[in-house]
C-alpha positions in Angstrom: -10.1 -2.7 -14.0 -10.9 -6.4 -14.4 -12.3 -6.0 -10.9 -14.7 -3.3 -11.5 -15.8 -4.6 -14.8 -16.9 -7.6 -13.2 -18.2 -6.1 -9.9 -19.2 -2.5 -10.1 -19.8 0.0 -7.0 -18.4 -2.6 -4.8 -15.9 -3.0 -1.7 -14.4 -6.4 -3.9 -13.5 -3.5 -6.5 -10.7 -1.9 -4.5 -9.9 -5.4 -3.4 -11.5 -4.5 0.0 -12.2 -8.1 2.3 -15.8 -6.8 3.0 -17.6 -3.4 3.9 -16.9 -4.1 7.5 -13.1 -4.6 6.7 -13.4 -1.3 4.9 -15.0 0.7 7.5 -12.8 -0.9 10.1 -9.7 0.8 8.0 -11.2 4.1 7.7 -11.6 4.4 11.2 -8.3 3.0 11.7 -7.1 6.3 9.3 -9.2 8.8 11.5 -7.8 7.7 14.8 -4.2 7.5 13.5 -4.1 10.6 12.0 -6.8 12.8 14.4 -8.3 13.7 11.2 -10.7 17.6 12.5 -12.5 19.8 10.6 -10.1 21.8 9.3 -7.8 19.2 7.6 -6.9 18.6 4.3 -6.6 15.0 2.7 -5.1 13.9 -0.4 -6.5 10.2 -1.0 -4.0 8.7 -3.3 -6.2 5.8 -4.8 -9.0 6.9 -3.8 -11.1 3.9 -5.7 -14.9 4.5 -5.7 -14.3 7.1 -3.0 -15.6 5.4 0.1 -13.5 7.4 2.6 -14.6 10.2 1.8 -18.4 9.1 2.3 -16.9 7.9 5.8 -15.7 11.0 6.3 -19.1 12.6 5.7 -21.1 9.7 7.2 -18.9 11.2 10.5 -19.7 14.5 10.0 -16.3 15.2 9.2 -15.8 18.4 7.2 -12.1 18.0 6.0 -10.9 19.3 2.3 -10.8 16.5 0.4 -9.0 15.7 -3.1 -9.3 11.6 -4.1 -6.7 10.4 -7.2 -7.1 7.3 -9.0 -4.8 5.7 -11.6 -8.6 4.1 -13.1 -11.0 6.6 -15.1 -13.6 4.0 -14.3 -13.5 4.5 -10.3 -12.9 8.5 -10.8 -16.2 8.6 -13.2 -17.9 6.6 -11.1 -17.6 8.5 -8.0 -18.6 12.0 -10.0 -21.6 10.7 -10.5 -22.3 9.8 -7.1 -20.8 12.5 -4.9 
């Protein structure tokens, strides 16, 4: 919480290295799990919800449901998806 009080809509908010860290791990996910079109995904701390703009970003069309433990990140990401 401290995190995102002091940084916002921010990779360093979900304790993330940097956005090219981040993006390395998402596409890390996608090859692991062959993530198609017709998956579902349930992101357990989800944070700001960057993986699912990822997933979008590769024209991936999965059902997607994002938890997080922090109000803050799930507010947040209303508001922008």
């Amino acid at each position: 919480k401290k995190l995102y009080y002091k940084h916002g809509d921010s990779f360093v908010s979900v304790k993330a290295r940097d956005s090219l860290q981040q993006s390395l791990r998402f596409k890390y996910l996608l090859e692991c799990f062959q993530l198609k079109n017709h998956h579902k995904i349930l992101d357990v701390g989800c944070g700001l919800g960057d993986f699912l703009k990822y997933l979008r970003k590769n024209n991936l069309k999965c059902k997607y449901l994002g938890v997080d433990f922090l109000s803050e990140f799930i507010n947040l990401t209303k508001k922008k998806i």
